[in-house]
Each structure stands twice: as C-alpha cells, then as structure tokens.
C-alpha positions as CSV (number, residue, x, y, z in Angstrom):
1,X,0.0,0.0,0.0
2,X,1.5,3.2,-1.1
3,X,0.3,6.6,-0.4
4,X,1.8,10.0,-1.5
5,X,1.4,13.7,-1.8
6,X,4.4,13.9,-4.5
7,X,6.6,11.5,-6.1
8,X,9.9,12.4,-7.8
9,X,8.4,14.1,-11.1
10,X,6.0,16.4,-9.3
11,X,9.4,17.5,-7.4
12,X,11.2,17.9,-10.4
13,X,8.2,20.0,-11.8
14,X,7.7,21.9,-8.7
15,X,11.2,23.1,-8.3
16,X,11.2,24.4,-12.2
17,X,8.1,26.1,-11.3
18,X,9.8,27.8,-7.8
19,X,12.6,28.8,-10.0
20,X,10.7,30.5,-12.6
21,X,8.4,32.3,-10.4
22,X,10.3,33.4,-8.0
23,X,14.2,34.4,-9.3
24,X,16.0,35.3,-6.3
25,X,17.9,38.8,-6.3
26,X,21.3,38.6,-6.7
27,X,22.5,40.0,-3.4
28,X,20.5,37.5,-1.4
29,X,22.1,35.1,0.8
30,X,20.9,10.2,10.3
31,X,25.1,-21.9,32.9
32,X,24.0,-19.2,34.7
33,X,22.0,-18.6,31.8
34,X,18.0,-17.5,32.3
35,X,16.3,-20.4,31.8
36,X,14.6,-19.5,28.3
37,X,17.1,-17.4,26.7
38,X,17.6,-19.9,24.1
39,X,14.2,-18.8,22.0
40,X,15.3,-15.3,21.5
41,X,19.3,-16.2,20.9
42,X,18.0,-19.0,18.3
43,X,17.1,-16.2,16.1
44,X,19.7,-13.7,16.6
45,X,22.4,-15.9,15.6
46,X,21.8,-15.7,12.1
47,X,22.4,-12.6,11.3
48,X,21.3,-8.6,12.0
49,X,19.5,-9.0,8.8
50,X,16.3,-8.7,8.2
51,X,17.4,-6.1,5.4
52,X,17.0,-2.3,6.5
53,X,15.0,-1.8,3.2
54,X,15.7,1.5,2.2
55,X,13.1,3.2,4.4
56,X,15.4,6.0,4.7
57,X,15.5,6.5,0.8
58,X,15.6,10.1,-0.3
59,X,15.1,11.6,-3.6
60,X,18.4,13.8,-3.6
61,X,21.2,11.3,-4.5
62,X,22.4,9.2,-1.4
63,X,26.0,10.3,0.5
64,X,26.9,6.7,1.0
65,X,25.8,3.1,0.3
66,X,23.1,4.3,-1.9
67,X,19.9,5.4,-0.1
68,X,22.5,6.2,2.9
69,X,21.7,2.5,4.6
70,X,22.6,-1.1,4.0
71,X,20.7,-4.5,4.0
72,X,22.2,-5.6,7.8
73,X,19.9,-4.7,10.4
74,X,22.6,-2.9,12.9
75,X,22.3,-3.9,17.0
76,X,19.5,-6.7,15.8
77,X,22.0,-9.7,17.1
78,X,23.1,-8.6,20.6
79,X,23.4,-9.7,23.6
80,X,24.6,-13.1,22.9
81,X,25.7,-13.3,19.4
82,X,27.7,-15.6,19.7
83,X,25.6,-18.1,21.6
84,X,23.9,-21.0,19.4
85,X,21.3,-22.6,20.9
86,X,20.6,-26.7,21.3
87,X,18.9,-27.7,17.9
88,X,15.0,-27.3,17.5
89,X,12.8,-25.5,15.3
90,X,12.5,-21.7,16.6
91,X,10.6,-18.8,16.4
92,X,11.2,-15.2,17.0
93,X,9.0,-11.7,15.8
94,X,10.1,-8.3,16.5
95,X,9.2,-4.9,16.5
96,X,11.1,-2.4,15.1
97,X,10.6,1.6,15.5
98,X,13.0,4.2,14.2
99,X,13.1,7.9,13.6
100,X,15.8,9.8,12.7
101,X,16.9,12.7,9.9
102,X,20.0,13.7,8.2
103,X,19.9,17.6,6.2
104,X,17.4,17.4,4.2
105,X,15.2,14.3,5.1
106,X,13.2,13.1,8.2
107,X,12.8,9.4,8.1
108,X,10.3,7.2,10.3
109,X,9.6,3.7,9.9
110,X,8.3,0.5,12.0
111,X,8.7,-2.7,10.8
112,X,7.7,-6.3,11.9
113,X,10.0,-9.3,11.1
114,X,9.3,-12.7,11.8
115,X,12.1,-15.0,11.4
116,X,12.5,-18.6,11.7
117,X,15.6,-20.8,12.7
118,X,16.5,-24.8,12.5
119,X,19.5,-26.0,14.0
120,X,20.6,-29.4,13.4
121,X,20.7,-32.7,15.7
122,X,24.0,-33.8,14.2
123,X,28.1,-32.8,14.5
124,X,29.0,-30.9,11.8
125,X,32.8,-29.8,12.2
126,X,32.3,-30.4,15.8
127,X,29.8,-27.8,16.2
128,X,26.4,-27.1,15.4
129,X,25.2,-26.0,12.2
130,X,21.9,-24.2,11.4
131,X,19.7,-22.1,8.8
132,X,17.3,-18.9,9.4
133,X,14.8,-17.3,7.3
134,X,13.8,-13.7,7.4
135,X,10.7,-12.1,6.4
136,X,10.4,-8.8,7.4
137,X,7.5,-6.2,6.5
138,X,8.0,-2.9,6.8
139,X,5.7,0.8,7.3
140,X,7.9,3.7,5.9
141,X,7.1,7.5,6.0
142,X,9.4,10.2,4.8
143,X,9.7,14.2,4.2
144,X,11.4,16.1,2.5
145,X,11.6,19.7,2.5
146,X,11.9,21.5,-1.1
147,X,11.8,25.6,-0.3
148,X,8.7,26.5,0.7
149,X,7.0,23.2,0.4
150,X,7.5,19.5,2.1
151,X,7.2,16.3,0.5
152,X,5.5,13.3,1.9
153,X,4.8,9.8,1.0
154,X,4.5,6.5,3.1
155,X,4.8,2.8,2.3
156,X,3.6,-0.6,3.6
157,X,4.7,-3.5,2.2
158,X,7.0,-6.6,2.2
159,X,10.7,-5.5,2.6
160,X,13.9,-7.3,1.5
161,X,13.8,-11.2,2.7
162,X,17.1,-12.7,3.5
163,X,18.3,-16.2,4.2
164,X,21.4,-17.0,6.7
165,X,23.6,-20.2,7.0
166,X,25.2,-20.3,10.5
167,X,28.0,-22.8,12.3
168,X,29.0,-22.4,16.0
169,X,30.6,-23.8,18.8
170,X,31.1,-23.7,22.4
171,X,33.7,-24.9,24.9
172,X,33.2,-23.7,29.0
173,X,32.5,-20.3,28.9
174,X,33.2,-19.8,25.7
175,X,30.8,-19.3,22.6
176,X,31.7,-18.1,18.6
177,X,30.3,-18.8,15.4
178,X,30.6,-18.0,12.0
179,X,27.3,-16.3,9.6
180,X,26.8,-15.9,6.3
181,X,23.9,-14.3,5.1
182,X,22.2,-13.3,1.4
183,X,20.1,-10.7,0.7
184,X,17.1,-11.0,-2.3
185,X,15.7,-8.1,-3.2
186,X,12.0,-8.5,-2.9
187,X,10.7,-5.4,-1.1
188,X,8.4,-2.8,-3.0
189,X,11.1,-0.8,-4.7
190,X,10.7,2.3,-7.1
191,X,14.0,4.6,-7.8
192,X,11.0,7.5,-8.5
193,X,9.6,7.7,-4.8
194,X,10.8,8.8,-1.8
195,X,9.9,6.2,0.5
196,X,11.3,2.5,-0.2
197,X,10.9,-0.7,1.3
198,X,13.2,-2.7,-0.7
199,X,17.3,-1.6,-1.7
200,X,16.8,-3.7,-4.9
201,X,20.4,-4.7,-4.7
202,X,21.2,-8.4,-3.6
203,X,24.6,-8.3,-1.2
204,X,26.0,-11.1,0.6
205,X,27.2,-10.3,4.6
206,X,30.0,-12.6,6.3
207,X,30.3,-12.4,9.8
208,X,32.2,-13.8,12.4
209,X,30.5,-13.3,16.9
210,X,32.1,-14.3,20.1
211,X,30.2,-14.6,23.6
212,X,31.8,-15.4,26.7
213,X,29.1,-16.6,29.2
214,X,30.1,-17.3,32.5
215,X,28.2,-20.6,34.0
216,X,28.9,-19.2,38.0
217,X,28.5,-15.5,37.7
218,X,26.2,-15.1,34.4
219,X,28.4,-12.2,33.5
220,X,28.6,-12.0,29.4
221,X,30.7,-10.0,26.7
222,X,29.8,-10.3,23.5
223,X,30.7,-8.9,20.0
224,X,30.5,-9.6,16.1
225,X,32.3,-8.3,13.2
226,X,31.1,-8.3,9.7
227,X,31.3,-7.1,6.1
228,X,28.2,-6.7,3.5
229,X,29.5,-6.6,0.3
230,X,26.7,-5.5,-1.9
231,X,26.0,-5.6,-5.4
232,X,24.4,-3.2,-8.1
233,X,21.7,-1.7,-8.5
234,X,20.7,-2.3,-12.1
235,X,17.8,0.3,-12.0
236,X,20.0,3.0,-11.1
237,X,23.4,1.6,-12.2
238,X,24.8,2.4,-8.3
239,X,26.9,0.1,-6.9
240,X,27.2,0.6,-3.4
241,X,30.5,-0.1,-0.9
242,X,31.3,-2.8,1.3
243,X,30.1,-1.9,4.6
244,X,31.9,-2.6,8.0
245,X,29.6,-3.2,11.3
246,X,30.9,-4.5,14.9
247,X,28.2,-4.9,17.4
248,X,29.3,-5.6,21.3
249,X,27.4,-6.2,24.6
250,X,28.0,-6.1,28.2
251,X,25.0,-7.9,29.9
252,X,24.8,-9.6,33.1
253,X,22.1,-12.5,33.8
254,X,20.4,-13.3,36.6
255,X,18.9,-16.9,38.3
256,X,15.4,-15.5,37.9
257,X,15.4,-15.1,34.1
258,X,16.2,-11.2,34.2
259,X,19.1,-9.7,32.2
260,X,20.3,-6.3,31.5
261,X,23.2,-4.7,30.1
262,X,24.3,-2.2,27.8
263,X,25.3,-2.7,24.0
264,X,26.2,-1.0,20.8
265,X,27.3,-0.6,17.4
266,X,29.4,0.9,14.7
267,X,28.9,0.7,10.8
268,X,31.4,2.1,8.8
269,X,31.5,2.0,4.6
270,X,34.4,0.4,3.8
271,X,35.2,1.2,0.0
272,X,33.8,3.8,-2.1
273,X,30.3,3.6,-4.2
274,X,30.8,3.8,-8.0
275,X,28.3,3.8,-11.2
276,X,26.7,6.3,-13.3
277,X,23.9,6.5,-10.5
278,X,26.6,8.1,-8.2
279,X,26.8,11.6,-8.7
280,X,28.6,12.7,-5.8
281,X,31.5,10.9,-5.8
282,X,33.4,9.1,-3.1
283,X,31.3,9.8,0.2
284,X,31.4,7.0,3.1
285,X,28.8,6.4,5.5
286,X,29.1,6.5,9.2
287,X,27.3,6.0,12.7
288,X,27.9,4.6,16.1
289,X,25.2,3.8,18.6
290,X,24.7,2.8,22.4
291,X,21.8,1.9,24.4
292,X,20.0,-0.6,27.2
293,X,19.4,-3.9,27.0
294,X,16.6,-5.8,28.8
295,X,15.3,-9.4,28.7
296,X,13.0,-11.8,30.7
297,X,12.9,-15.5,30.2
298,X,10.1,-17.4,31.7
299,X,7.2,-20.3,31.2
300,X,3.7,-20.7,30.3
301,X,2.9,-24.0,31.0
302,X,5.7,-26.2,29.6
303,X,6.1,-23.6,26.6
304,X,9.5,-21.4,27.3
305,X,9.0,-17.7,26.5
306,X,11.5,-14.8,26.2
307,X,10.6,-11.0,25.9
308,X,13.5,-8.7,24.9
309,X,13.8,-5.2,24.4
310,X,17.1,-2.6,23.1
311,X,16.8,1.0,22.5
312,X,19.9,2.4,20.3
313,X,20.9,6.1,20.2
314,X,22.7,7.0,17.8
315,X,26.0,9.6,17.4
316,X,29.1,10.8,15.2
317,X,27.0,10.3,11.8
318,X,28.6,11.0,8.8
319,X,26.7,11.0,5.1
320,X,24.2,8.9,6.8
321,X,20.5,9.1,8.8
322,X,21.3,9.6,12.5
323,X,18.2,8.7,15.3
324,X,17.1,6.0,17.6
325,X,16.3,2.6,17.3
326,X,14.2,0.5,19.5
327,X,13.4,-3.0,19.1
328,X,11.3,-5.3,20.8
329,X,11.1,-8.9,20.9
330,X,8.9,-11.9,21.5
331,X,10.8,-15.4,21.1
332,X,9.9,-19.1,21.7
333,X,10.8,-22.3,20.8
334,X,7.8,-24.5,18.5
C-alpha cells in the first residue's frame, strides 16, 4: 500500500516552477544462563539482517551506500551473538521503530520481522550447524523539505527477505560462530519515490560473533564483526561499498530469568560507491550507537517464552540518517 502527496516528477516540476516564479535577487544570501534465553538467541544468531529496506531513501542522490543505509539490520544480534542454541525449530517476531533525519530528510519507519531458525541434531565440524529465514515487513514515512513546500509519502509492504547459513561452537565459557547471510531483493522498490521498502540490490554479509558466558556468575561479553558486500543496483546503475559493522554487549544474567546490560554498534562503509547512479562521488557512510538492554525469560505451562527489548541512540553520523532505534522482541521455541 503506497500513499503519497508527491513522487519524484511532481518534485522535479515543482522546483522548475519555484525557480521561474520566484528568481531570487542577486544580493540575497541520520550456565548461569536465564532459563529460556535460548528462543530469543536462536534467532539472533543468524544474522542482523532482516534487510534495513531502504526506508530512509531520499530523492536527492544518497551520500553513501546508496539510499544512505545497508541491508544488515545494525544492533539486531546482541546480547549473545555468539551463543547457538541446542537444535530445534525456533521462532522469533520483532518490533522495530526508528526515527531519525540527516539535512534534508526526516525518516520514520516501524517494521515487523518474523524470522525462523532450524539448528541441526548432528556434529557438523564439531559444532552445530543451522539455517534462518527472514521475512520482514515494513511501514515507511518520509519528508522532504523542497523551499517552501515539504514532500510526503509512506509505504507498507513486504521488505527485503534474507536467508542465513550459521556454524557455532562452544567450549566452558566460551561461545563463537561464524554467519553468512544473502540478501534478495524482494521489497516494493521504485527509484522514483521517496519512500522504499526494498534496496533492490542483492549483497551477501560474512560475519564472524564471540560470547563469553560465564556458568557461575552469568556475567557475558559479546561482540561480532562483519562485512556486506553488496552488489548493483541495475535500476540506477549504483553500486554501493562494502560496509563494516561491529556490534558488542556487556550484559549480566540473573537466576530469575532477568538480564540487562548495555550494547552497541558501529557501521562504517568500507570502500567507495561507484556507477553512473553516483553523482557525488566518493562519500562514506558512518554511525555509532549505544543503548540498554533488557530481557525476561520465563514459562507458560511447559512452553518457554523470552521478551527482549534494546533501544539504540545514535551519534558521530557521517553521510548517513542519525536517530534511535528500538526493538522489541517476542521469542519461543515450537
């Protein structure tokens, strides 16, 4: 569903109409583990993914990865991402809310992304090996001031799916694995609106997590590194960077099925966008973030349950949207 008050040629005409009527003069001046955590880490191994569709899309050409955002879903994975869980089928839906602006454009979107992981009952390199599906849909709503006017237009639809193949193991304490994740583009994409759901670029995303967990204490330290490397755009010949993110967590878990902590991220483009689509040359994308973390495991019945919740503010932007991010999170073994 797609609603607008101006889409890229009623800019284009509205500016030529500014500039004719109104010629300025020429003098004016964005395992002391809780008992249930396993539902909600099940799904947040796979990935941060869950493609960040372009929702903060623009109609002025983008600074950095095109559209100014990339396909990984940034501070998605912690606490724990490094932590697979025993094998099963699992289940995890989240709720994402984000609002944020960069000159120019003030971007708001919620999201809701249900994704689905199997982890295997068998030793594959001595660890366990699993696969995760993510199908995200996503409400965008954008504005864009032009002079004396603002632009508008909002979007719901299915956003960019992505699929993730993932291989851990643990020893004591210690947790890591290793992620790699694909991108299709299959959200509601149109290079003449301001609003986006979709990148319509598939990229590929390696990443590499550590958690240490300890069994006496529940104290945890966690962190992943990865690298999207993305590929072009063939309606707007841009071909974005590879992209840098690192996401850490300090969290501490209690006996009763309460942890908290804090935990953040930093993206950083990598290598430089190129294409005839890119008209501004080599500008690199930047953000950092920090923010709480919250979580309560407990049961209903014999069914194990895990709520979650992170809230992400964002800092030292460059040639990218700069806000807050808050996601919350409903996980459960089936």
């Amino acid at each position: 569903m797609i609603h607008k008050n101006c889409d890229f040629s009623d800019l284009l005409d509205m500016l030529i109409q500014i500039v004719s009527q109104d010629k300025p003069d020429r003098h004016s001046k964005k395992e002391a583990k809780s008992p249930t955590m396993n539902q909600r880490l099940a799904l947040q191994k796979a990935f941060g993914a869950a493609c960040l569709a372009g929702s903060l899309a623009a109609v002025y050409p983008s600074k950095a990865a095109e559209l100014g955002i990339g396909e990984y879903f940034l501070g998605l994975t912690i606490p724990m991402s490094g932590y697979l869980p025993p094998p099963g089928i699992y289940f995890s839906n989240t709720f994402l809310l984000y609002e944020g602006s960069r000159p120019a454009l003030t971007a708001n979107f919620v999201a809701d992304i249900a994704q689905t992981a199997y982890y295997l009952d068998a030793d594959v390199f001595g660890g366990t090996f699993g696969f995760v599906a993510t199908i995200p849909f996503f409400g965008d709503s954008n504005s864009v001031p032009v002079s004396i006017y603002r632009q508008y237009a909002d979007i719901s639809s299915l956003a960019d799916t992505d699929y993730s193949a993932v291989l851990g193991w643990h020893a004591g304490d210690n947790n890591w694995c290793f992620v790699l994740t694909g991108f299709v583009p299959t959200g509601n994409y149109n290079q003449d609106r301001i609003v986006q759901t979709g990148l319509n670029r598939p990229a590929l995303d390696f990443k590499g997590a550590y958690t240490f967990l300890s069994q006496q204490t529940g104290s945890e330290f966690s962190a992943g590194l990865g690298v999207t490397i993305n590929a072009l755009n063939t309606a707007t010949d841009y071909q974005s960077g590879a992209e840098l993110h690192f996401e850490w967590a300090l969290n501490q878990h209690f006996p009763f099925g309460l942890a908290a902590g804090v935990g953040g991220y930093f993206y950083q483009q990598l290598t430089n966008d190129y294409g005839s689509g890119d008209t501004l040359g080599s500008f690199k994308g930047r953000v950092a973030a920090v923010g709480p973390l919250l979580s309560y495991a407990f049961k209903v019945d014999s069914q194990e349950v895990d709520l979650s919740a992170r809230w992400f503010h964002e800092f030292a932007a460059e040639n990218r949207t700069q806000g807050d991010m808050i996601y919350a999170q409903l996980s459960f073994r089936l």
